[in-house]
N, C-alpha and C positions, 0 to 999 in steps of 0.2 A: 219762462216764456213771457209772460206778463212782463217782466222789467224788461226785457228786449223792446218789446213794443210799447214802453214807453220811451223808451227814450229816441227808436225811432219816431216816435210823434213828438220829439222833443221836449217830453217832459221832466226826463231822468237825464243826468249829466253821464260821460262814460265812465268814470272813476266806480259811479255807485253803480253802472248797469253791470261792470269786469266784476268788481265785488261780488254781485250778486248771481254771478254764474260762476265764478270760481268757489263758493263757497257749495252750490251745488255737484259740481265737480269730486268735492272735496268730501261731499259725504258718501258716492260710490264705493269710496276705498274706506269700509269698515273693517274692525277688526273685533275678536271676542277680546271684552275686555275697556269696550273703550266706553268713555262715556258718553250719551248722546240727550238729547230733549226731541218734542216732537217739533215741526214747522214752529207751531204758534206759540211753542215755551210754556206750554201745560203741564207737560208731563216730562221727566227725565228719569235716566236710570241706565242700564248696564247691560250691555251686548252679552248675551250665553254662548251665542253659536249662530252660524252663517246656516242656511241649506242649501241643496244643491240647485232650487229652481229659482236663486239668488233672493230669498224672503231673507231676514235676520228675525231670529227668536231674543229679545231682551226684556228682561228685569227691571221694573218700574220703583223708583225710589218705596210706593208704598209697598211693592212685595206679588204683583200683578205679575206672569208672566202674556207676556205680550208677542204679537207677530206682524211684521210692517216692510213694506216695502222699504229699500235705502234710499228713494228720494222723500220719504216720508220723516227720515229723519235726518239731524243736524250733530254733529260731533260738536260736544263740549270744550270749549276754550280750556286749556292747562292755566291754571292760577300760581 
């Protein structure tokens, strides 16, 4: 939402406001298996299992199992 309103206050161009909701878009559709980091790129690690009141349970690179909402996290770019 933040990048919406910026750039309706003209401060974000729309290339980087589409970006920046398509990429939230983009992390609704998790899947077990995939890799993800959190928003701020702290922490990354590996989806176990989806539940059914739509949380995902994933695996922190250090070995942490963790529980987060999907706009909470970002899928990892494939290298």
């Amino acid at each position: 939402m933040s990048g919406v309103a910026h750039f309706i206050a003209g401060v974000l161009d729309h290339e980087s406001m589409a970006r920046m909701v398509e990429e939230l878009c983009a992390s609704a559709d998790l899947q077990p298996g995939d890799r993800v980091k959190t928003l701020r790129g702290s922490m990354s690690g590996t989806i176990l299992r989806l539940l059914p009141d739509g949380r995902v349970v994933w695996r922190a690179d250090s070995g942490a199992e963790l529980m987060a909402l999907p706009e909470a996290l970002l899928r990892e770019k494939k290298q």
